[in-house]
TORTOR-547839 format. One line per field, with one value per residue: residue number from 1; residue in one letter; x negated, y, z negated of N, C-alpha, C, O, CB in turn. Coordinates in steps of 0.2 Angstrom, whole numbers, plus 5000, padded with zeros to 4 digits. Glycine has a CB too. Layout:
TORTOR-547839
i: (NUM, ...);
aa: (A, ...);
nc1: (X, ...);
nc2: (Y, ...);
nc3: (Z, ...);
cac1: (X, ...);
cac2: (Y, ...);
cac3: (Z, ...);
cc1: (X, ...);
cc2: (Y, ...);
cc3: (Z, ...);
oc1: (X, ...);
oc2: (Y, ...);
oc3: (Z, ...);
cbc1: (X, ...);
cbc2: (Y, ...);
cbc3: (Z, ...);
//
This chain:
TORTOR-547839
i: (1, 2, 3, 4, 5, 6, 7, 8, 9, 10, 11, 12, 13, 14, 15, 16, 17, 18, 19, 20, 21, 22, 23, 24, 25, 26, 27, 28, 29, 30, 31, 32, 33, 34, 35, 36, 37, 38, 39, 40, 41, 42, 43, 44, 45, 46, 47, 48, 49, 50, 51, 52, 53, 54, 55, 56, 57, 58, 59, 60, 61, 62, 63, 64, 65, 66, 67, 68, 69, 70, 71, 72, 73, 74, 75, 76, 77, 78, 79, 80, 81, 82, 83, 84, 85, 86, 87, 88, 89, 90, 91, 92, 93, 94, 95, 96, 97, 98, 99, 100, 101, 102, 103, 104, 105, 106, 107, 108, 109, 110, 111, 112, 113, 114, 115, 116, 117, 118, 119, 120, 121, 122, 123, 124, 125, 126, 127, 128, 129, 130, 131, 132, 133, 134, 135, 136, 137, 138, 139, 140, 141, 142, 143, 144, 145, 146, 147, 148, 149, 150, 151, 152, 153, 154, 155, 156, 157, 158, 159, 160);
aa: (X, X, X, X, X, X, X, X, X, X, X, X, X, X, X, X, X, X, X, X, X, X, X, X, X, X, X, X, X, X, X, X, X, X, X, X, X, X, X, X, X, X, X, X, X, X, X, X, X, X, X, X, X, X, X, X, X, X, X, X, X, X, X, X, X, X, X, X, X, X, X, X, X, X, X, X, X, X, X, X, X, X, X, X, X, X, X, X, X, X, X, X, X, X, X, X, X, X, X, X, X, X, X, X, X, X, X, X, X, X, X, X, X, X, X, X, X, X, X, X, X, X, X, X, X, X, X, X, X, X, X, X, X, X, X, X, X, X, X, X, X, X, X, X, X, X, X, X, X, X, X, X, X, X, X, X, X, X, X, X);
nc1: (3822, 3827, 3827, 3819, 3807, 3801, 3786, 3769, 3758, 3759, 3762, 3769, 3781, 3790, 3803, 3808, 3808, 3818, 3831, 3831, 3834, 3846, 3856, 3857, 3870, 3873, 3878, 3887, 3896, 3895, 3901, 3912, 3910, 3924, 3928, 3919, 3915, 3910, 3915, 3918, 3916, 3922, 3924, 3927, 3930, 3934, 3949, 3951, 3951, 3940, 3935, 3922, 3916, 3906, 3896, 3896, 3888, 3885, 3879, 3865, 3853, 3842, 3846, 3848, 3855, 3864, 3865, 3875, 3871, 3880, 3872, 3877, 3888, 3908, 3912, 3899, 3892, 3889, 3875, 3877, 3867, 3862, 3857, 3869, 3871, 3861, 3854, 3847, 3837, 3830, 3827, 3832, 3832, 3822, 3809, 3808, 3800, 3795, 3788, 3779, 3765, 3752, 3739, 3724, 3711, 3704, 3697, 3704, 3704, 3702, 3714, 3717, 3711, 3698, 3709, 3720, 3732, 3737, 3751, 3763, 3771, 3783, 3787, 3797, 3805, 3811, 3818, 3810, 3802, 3814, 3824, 3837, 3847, 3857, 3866, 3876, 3887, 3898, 3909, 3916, 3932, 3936, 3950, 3953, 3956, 3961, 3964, 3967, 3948, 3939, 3933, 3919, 3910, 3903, 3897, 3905, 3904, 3893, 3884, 3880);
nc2: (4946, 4946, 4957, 4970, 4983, 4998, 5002, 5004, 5010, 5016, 5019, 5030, 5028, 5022, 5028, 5031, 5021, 5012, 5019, 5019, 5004, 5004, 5000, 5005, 5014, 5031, 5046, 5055, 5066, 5084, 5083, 5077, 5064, 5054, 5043, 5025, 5009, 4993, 4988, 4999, 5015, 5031, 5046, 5064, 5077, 5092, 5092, 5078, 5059, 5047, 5031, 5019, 5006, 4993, 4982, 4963, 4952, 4945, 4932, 4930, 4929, 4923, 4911, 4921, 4935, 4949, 4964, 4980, 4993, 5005, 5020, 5032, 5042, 5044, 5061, 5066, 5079, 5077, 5081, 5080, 5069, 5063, 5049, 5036, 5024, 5008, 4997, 4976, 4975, 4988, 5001, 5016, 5024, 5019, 5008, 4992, 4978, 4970, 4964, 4975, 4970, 4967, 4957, 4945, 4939, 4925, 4912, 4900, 4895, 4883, 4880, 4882, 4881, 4883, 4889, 4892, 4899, 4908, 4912, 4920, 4913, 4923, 4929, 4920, 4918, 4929, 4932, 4939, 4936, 4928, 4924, 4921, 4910, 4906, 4893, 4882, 4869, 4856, 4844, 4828, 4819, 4802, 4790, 4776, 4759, 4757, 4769, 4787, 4795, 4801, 4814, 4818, 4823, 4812, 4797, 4780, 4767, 4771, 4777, 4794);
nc3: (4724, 4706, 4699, 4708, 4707, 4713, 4722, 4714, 4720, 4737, 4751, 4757, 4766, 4759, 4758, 4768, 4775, 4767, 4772, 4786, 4786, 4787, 4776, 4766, 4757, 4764, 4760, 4771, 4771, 4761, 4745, 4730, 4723, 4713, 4711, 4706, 4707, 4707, 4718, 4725, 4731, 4729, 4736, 4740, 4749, 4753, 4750, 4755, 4754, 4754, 4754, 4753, 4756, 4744, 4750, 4742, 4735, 4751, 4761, 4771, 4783, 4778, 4770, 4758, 4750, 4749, 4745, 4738, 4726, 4717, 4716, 4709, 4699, 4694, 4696, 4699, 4712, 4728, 4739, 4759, 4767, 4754, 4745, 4741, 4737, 4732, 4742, 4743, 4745, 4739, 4727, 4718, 4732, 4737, 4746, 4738, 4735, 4727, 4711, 4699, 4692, 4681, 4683, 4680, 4688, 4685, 4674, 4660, 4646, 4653, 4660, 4672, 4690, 4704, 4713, 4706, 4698, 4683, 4676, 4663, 4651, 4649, 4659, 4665, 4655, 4653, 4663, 4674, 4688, 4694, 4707, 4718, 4728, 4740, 4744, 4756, 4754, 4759, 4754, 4757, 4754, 4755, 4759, 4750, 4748, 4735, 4731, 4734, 4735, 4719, 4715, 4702, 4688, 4679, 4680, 4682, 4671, 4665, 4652, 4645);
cac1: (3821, 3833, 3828, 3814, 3803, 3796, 3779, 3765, 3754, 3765, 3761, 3773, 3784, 3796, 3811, 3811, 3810, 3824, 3835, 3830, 3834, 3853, 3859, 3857, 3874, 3870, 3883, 3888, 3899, 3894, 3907, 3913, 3914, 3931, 3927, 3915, 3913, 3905, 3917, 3918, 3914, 3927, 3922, 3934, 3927, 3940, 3954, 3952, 3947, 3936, 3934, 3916, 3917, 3900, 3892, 3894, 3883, 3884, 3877, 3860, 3851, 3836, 3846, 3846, 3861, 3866, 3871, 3872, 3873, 3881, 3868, 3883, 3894, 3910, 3914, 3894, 3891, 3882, 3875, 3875, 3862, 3860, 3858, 3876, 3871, 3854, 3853, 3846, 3828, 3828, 3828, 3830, 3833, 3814, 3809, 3806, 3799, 3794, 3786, 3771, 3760, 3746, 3735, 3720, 3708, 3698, 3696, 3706, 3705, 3701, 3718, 3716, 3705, 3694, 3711, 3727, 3735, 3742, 3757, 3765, 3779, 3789, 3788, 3800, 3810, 3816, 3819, 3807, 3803, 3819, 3825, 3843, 3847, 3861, 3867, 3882, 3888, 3903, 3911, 3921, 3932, 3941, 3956, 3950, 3961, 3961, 3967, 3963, 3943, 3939, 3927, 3918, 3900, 3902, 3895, 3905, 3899, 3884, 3882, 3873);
cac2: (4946, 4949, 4965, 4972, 4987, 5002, 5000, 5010, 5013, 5017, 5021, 5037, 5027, 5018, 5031, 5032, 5012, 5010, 5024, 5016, 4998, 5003, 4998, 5008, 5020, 5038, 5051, 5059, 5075, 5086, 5082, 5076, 5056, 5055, 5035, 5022, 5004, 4986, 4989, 5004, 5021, 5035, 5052, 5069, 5082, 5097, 5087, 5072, 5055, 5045, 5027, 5018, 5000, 4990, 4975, 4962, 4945, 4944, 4928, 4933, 4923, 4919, 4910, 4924, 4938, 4957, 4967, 4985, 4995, 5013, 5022, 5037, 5041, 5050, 5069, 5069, 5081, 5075, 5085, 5076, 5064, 5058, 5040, 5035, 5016, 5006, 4989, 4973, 4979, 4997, 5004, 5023, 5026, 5019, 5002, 4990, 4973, 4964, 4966, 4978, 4964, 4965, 4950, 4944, 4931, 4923, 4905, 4902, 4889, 4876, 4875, 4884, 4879, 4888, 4891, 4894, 4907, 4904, 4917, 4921, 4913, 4927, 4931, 4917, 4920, 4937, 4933, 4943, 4934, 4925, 4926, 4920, 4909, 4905, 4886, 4879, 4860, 4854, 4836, 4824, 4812, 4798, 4786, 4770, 4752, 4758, 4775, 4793, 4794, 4808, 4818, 4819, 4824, 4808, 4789, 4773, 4762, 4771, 4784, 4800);
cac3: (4717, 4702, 4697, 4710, 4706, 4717, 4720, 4710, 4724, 4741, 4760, 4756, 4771, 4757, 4755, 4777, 4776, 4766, 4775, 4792, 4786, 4788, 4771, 4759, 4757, 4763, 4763, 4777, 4770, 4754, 4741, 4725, 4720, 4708, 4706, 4707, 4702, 4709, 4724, 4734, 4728, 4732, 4739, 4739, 4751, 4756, 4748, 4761, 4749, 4758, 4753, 4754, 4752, 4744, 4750, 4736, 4737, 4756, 4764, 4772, 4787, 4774, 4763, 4751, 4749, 4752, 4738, 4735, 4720, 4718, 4710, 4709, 4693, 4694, 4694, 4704, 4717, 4734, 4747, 4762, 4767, 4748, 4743, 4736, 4734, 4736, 4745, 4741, 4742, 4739, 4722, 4719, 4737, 4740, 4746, 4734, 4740, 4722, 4704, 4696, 4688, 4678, 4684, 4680, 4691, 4677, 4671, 4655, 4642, 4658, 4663, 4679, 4694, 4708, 4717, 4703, 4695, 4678, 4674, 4656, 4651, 4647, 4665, 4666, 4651, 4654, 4671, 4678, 4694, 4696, 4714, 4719, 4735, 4741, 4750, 4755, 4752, 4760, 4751, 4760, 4751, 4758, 4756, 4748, 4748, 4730, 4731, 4735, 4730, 4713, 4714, 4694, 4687, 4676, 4682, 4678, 4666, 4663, 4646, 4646);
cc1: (3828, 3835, 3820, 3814, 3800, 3788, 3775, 3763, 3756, 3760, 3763, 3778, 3791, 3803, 3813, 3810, 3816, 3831, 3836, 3833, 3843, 3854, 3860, 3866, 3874, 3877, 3884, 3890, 3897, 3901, 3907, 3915, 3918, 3930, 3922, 3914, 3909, 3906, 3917, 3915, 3917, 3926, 3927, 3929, 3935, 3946, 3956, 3947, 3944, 3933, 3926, 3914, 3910, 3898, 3893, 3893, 3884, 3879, 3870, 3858, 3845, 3838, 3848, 3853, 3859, 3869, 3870, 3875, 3876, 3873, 3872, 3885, 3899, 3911, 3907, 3895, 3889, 3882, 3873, 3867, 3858, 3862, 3864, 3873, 3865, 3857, 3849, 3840, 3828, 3831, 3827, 3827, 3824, 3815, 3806, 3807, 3799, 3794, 3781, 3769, 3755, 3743, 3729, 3716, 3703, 3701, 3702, 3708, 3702, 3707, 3721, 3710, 3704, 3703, 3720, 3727, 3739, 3744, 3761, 3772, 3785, 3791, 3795, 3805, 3814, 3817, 3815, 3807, 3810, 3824, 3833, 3844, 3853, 3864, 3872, 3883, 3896, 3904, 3916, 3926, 3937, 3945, 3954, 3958, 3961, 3965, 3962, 3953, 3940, 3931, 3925, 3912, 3899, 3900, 3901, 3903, 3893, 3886, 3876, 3871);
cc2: (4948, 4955, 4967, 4979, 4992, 5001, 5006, 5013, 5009, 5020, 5029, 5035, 5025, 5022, 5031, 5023, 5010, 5014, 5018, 5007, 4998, 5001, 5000, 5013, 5026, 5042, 5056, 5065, 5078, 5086, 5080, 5069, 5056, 5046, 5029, 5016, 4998, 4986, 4992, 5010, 5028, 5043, 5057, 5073, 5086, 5095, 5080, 5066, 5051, 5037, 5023, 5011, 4997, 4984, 4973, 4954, 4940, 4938, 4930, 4926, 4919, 4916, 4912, 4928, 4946, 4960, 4975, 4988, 5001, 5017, 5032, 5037, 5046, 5056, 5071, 5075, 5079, 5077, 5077, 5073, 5061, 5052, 5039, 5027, 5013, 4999, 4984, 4972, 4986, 4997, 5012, 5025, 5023, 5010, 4997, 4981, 4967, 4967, 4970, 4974, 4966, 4958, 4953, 4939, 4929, 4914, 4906, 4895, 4882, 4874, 4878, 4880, 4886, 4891, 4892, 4898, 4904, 4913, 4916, 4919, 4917, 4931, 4925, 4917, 4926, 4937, 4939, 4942, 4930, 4928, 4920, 4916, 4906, 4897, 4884, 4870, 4862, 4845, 4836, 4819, 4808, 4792, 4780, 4765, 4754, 4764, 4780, 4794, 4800, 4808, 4819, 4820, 4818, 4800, 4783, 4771, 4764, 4780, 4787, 4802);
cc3: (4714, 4701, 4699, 4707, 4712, 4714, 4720, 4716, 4731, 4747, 4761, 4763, 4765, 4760, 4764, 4778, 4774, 4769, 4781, 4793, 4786, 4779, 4765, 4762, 4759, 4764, 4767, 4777, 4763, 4753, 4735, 4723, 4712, 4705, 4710, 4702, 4706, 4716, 4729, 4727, 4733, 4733, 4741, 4744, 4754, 4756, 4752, 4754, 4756, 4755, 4755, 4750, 4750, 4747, 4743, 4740, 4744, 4758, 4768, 4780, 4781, 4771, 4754, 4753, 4750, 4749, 4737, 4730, 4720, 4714, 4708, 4706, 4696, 4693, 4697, 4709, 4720, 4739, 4752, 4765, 4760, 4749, 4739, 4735, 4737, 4738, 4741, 4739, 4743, 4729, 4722, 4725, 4742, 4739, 4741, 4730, 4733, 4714, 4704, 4693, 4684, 4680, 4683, 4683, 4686, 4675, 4663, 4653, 4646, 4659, 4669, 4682, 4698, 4712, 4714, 4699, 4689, 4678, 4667, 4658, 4650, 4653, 4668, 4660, 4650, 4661, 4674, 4685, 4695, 4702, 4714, 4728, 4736, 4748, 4750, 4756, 4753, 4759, 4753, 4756, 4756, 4754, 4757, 4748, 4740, 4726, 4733, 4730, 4725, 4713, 4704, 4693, 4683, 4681, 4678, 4675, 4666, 4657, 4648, 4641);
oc1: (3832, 3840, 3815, 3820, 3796, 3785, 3776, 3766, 3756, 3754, 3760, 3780, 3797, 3807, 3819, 3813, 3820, 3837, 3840, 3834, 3846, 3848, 3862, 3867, 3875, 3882, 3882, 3888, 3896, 3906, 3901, 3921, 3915, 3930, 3921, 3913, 3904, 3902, 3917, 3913, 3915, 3928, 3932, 3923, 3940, 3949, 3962, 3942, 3947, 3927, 3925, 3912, 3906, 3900, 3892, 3896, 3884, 3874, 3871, 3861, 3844, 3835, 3849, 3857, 3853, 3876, 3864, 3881, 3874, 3871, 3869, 3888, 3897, 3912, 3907, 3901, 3883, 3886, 3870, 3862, 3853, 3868, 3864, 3874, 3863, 3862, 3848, 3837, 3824, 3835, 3823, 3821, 3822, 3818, 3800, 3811, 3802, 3797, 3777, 3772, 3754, 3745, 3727, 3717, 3699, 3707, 3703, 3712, 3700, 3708, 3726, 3705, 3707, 3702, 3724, 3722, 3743, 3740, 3762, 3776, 3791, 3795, 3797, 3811, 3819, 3817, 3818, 3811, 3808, 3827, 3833, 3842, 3855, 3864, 3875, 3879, 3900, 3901, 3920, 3924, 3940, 3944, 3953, 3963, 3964, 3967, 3956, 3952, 3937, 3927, 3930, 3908, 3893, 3903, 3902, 3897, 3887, 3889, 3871, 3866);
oc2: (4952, 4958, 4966, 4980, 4990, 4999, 5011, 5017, 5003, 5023, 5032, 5040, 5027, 5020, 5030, 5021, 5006, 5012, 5014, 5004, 4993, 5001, 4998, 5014, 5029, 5041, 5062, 5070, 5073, 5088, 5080, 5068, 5057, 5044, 5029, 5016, 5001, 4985, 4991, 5009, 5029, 5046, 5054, 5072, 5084, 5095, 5078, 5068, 5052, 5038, 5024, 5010, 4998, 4980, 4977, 4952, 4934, 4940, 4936, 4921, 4913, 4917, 4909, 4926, 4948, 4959, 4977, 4987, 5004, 5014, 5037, 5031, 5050, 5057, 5077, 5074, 5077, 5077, 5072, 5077, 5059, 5050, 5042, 5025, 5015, 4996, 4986, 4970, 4989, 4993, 5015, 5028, 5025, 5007, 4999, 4979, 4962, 4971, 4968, 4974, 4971, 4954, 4958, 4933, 4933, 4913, 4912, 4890, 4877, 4868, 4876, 4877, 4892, 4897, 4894, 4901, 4900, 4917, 4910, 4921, 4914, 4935, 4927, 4916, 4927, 4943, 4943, 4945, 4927, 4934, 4916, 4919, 4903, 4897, 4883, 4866, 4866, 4841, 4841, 4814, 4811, 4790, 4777, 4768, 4748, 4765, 4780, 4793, 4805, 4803, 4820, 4817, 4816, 4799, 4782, 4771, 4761, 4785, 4786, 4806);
oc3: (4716, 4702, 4696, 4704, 4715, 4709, 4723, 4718, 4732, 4746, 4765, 4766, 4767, 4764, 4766, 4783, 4777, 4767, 4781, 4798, 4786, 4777, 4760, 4768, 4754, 4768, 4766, 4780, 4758, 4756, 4733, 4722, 4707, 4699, 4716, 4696, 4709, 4720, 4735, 4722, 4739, 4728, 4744, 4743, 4756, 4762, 4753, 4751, 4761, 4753, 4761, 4744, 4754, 4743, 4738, 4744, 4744, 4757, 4769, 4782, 4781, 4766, 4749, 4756, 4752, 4749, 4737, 4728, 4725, 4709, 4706, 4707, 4699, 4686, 4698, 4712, 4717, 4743, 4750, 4764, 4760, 4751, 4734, 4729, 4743, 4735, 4736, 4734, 4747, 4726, 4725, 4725, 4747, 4735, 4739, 4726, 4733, 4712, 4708, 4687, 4687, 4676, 4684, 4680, 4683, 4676, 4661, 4655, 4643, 4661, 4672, 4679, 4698, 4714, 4717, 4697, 4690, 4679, 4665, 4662, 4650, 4653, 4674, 4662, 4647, 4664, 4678, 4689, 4700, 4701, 4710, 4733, 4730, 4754, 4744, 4759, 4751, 4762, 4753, 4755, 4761, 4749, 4762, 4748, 4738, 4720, 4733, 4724, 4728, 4712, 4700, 4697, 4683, 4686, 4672, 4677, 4666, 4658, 4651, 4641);
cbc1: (3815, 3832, 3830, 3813, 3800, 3797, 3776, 3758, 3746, 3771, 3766, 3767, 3781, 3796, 3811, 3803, 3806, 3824, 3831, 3822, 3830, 3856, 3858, 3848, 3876, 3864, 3884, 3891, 3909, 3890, 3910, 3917, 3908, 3941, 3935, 3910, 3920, 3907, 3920, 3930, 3904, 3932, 3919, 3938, 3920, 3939, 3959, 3947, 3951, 3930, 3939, 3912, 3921, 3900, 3884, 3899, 3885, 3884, 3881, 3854, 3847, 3830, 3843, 3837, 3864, 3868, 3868, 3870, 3869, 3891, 3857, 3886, 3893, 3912, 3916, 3893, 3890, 3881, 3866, 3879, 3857, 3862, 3850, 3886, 3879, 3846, 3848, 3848, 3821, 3837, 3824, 3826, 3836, 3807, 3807, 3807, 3791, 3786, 3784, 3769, 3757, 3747, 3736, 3719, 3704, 3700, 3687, 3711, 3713, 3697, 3725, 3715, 3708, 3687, 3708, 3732, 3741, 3738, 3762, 3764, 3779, 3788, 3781, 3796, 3808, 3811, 3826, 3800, 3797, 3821, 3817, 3847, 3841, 3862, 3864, 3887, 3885, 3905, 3912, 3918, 3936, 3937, 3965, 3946, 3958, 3956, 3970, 3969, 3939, 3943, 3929, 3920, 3896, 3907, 3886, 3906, 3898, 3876, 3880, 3874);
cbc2: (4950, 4948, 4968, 4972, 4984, 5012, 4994, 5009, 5012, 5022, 5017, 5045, 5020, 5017, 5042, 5038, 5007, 5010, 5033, 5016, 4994, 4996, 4993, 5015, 5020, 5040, 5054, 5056, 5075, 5092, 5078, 5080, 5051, 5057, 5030, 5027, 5001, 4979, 4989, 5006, 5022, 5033, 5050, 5073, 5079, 5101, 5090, 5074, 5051, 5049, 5026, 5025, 4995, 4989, 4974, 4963, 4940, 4949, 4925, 4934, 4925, 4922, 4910, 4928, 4937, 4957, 4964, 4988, 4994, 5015, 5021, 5039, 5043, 5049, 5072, 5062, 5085, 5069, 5092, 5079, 5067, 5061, 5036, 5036, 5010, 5005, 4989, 4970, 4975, 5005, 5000, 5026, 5036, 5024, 5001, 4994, 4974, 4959, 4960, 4983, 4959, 4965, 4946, 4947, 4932, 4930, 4903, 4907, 4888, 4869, 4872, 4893, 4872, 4884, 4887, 4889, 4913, 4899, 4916, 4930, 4911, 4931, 4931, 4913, 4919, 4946, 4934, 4944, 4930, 4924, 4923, 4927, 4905, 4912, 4879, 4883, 4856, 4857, 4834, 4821, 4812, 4795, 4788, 4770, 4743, 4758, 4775, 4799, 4792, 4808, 4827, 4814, 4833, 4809, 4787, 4770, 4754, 4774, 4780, 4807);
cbc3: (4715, 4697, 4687, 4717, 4704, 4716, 4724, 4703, 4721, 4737, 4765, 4757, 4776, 4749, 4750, 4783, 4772, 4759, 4777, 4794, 4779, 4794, 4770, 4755, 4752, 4770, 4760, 4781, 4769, 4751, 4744, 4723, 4719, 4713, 4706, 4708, 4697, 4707, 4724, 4741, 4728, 4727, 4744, 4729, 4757, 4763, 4746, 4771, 4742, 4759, 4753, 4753, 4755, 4739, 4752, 4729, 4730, 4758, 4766, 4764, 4796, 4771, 4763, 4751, 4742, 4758, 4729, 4740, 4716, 4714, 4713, 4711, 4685, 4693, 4685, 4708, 4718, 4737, 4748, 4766, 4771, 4740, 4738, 4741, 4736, 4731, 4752, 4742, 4747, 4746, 4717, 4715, 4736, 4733, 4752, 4731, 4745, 4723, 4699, 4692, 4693, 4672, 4689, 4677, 4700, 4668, 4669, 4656, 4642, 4654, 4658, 4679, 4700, 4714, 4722, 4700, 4701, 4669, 4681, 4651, 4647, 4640, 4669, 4667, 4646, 4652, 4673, 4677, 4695, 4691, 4720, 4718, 4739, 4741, 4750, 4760, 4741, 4766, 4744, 4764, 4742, 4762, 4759, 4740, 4750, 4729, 4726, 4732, 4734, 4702, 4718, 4689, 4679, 4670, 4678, 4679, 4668, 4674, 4638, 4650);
//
């Protein structure tokens, strides 16, 4: 998802799921982060800096990507073993799989059946659910008796 959520009512496993899943950032020395931005997040301990680069929108096997975020400002302290950056499903060092919903199962209007779910538009307009995947497309062109062949979003002889 876009922007997942910890979930209300928990196992009390998350925060040891998202440790164990490898990917969150953990800091290994207490120390002082001097900078931090989309890319790496830069770490000072007993005047040795320590660079700590991010994942940014890493290819995945499902299709999907591998991102993580700092959740650390500069001039911070961190004792060792704190969360410096969450993964693509962790939020606040805790795993965090989807959305908190409100639903309700109920008929409505007649434009549900025994077996769908109508959902609010604005779950769609504020991107709530909106999920990201990632596909690659490779185009070929080739050399015509006419010449090299162009690539364009428009059609010949045909108006849009």
């Amino acid at each position: 998802l876009y922007q997942s959520e910890k979930c209300i009512v928990g196992t009390g496993l998350e925060g040891q799921t998202a440790v164990d899943s490898g990917f969150s950032v953990i800091a290994e020395h207490q120390g002082k982060i001097f900078y931090t931005d989309s890319h790496k997040i830069s770490f000072s301990r007993n005047g040795n800096t320590e660079s700590i680069p991010l994942v940014k929108y890493q290819g995945s096997n499902k299709k999907t990507f591998l991102h993580q975020k700092s959740r650390v400002q500069g001039g911070q302290c961190v004792k060792k073993g704190q969360i410096l950056a969450d993964g693509a499903a962790t939020v606040g060092g805790e795993l965090a799989l989807g959305k908190n919903l409100l639903v309700a199962y109920m008929p409505w209007e007649g434009y549900n059946s025994e077996d769908a779910v109508l959902i609010s538009e604005r779950l769609i307009c504020e991107d709530i659910l909106t999920s990201f995947y990632i596909r690659k497309y490779e185009i070929k062109t080739y050399m015509t008796n006419q010449g090299a062949e162009r690539i364009t979003k428009g059609i010949p002889h045909l108006e849009t």
